[in-house]
N, C-alpha and C positions, 0 to 999 in steps of 0.2 A: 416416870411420865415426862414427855417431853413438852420444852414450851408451847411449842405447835399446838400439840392435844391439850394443854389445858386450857391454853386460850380458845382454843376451837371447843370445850366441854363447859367453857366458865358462860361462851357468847349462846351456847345452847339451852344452859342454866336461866338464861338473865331473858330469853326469848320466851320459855316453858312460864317462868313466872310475870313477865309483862303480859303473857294473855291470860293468864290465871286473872290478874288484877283487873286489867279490862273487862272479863266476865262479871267479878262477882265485887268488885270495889269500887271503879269508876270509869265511864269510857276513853277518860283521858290519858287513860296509863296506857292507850296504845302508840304514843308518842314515843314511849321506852323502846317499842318494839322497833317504830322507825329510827332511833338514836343507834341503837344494836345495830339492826341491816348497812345504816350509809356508814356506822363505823367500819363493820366489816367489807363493806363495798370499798371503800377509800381506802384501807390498807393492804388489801390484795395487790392496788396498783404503786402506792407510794412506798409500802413498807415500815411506815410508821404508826404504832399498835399503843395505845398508852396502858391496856389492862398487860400487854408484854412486858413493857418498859418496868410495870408496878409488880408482875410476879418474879421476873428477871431480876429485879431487887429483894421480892422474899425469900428467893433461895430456889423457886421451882426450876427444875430441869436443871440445875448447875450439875446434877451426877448421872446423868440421861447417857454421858458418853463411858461415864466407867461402869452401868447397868449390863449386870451378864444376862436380864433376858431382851434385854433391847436390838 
């Protein structure tokens, strides 16, 4: 997998369960959802991603280029 898609599956993750919470735990956990979208908003333009920054350092996508089904 590449960085790209995991942080595009991790912000998809974190969006599914911010309105989980919203629904059934508190309305104020739709906060998460807006923290999620202007992250994603702000880094389309800047380029600067800190959940990238932080799987970029656990190792994800460091073998995305030598991947024979990639």
């Amino acid at each position: 997998m590449t960085l790209d898609r995991a942080v595009q599956a991790f912000a998809g993750v974190m969006v599914l369960i911010s309105v989980a919470l919203t629904q059934f735990v508190h309305p104020g956990f739709v906060w998460l959802t807006v923290f999620v979208g202007a992250n994603l908003f702000q880094s389309a333009f800047t380029g600067f991603c800190p959940a990238a920054i932080v799987m970029r350092k656990l190792g994800i996508g460091k073998d995305a280029a030598t991947c024979g089904r990639c």
